[in-house]
C-alpha positions as a Markdown table, in Angstrom:
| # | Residue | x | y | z |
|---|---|---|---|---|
| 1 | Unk | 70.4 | 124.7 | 92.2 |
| 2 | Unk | 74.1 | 124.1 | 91.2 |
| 3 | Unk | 75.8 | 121.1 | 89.3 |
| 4 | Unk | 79.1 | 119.3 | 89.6 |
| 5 | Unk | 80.0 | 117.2 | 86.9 |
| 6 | Unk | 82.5 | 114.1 | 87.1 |
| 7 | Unk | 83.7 | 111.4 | 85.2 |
| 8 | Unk | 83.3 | 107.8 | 86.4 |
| 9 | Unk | 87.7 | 107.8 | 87.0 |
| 10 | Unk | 86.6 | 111.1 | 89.0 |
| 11 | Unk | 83.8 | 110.0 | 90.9 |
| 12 | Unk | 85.5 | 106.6 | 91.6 |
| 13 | Unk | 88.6 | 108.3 | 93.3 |
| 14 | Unk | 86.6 | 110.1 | 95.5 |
| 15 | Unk | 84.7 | 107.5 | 96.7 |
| 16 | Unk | 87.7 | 105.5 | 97.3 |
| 17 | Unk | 89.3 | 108.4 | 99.4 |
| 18 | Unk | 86.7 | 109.5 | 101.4 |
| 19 | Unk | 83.6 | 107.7 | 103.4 |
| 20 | Unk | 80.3 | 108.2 | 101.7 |
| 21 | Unk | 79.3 | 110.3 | 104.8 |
| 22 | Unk | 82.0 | 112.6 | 104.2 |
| 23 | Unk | 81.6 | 113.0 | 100.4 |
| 24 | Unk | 77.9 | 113.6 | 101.0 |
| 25 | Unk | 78.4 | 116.5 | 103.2 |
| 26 | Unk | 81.1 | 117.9 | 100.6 |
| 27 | Unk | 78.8 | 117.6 | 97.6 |
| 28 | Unk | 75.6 | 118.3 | 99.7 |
| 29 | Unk | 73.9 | 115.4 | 98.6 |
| 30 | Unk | 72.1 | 112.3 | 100.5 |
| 31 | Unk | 74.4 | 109.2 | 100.5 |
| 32 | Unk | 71.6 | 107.3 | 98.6 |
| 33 | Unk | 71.9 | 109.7 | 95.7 |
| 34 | Unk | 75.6 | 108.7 | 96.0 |
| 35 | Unk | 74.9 | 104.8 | 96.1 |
| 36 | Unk | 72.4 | 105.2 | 93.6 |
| 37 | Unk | 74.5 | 107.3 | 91.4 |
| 38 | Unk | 77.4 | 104.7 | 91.6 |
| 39 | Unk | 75.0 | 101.9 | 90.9 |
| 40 | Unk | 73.6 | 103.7 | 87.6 |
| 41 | Unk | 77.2 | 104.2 | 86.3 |
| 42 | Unk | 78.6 | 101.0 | 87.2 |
| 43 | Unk | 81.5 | 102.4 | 90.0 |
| 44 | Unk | 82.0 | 99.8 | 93.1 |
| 45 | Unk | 81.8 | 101.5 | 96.2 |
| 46 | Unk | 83.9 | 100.0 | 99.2 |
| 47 | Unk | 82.5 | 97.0 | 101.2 |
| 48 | Unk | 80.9 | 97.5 | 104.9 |
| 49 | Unk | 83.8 | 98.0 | 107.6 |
| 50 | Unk | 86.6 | 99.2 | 104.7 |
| 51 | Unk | 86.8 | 102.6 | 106.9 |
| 52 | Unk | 87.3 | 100.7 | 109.7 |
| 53 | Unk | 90.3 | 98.6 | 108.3 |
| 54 | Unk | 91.6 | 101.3 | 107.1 |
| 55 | Unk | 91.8 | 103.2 | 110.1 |
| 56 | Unk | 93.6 | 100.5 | 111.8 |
| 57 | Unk | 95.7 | 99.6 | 108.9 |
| 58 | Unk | 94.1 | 96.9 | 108.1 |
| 59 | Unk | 94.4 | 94.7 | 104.7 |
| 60 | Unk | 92.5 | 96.4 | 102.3 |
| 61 | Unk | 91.1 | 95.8 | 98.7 |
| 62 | Unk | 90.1 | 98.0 | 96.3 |
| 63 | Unk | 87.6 | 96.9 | 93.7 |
| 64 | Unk | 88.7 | 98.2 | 90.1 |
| 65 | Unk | 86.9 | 100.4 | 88.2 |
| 66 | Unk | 85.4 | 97.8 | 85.1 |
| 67 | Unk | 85.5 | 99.6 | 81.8 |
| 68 | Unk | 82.7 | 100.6 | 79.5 |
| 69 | Unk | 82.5 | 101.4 | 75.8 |
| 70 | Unk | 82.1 | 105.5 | 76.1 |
| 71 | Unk | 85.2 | 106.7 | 78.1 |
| 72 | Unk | 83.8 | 110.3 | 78.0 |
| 73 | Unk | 80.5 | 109.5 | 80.5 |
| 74 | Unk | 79.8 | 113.2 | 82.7 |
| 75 | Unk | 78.0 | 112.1 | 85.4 |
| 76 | Unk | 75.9 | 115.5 | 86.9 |
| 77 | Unk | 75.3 | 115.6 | 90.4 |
| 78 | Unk | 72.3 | 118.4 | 91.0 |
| 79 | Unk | 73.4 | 120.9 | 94.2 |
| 80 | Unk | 71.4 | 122.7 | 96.5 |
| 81 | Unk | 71.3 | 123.3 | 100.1 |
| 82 | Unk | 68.2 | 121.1 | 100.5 |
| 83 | Unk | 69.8 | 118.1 | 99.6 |
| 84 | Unk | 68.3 | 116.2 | 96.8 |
């Protein structure tokens, strides 16, 4: 098993660039590890259909990243090819 290690600015811009499918299948985790990651570290995740709007250039908002007391939070994501 392999880590990857982010910081909330980190994991926030990649969830913001990418569908959670997508990011999933690049780290090899389940999307529910994802959500449930982002829940425990307080990092908003973009509403249902922002993919879509997107894709048809749509108005979109992007929730801000809130800030927290310890600015040097790793966040480990555990690796392997069966998908945790």
């Amino acid at each position: 098993m392999k880590e990857i290690t982010f910081t909330r600015e980190e994991l926030y811009s990649l969830v913001w660039k990418q569908s959670l499918n997508d990011l999933s299948e690049q780290l090899e985790v389940t999307q529910q590890r994802l959500k449930d990651v982002c829940q425990e570290y307080n990092i908003p995740l973009p509403d249902r259909g922002y993919w879509t709007k997107v894709r048809f250039n749509k108005k979109i908002t992007k929730t801000p990243l809130a800030k927290v007391g310890n600015r040097n939070i790793k966040i480990n994501l555990a690796l392997d090819s069966k998908k945790i």
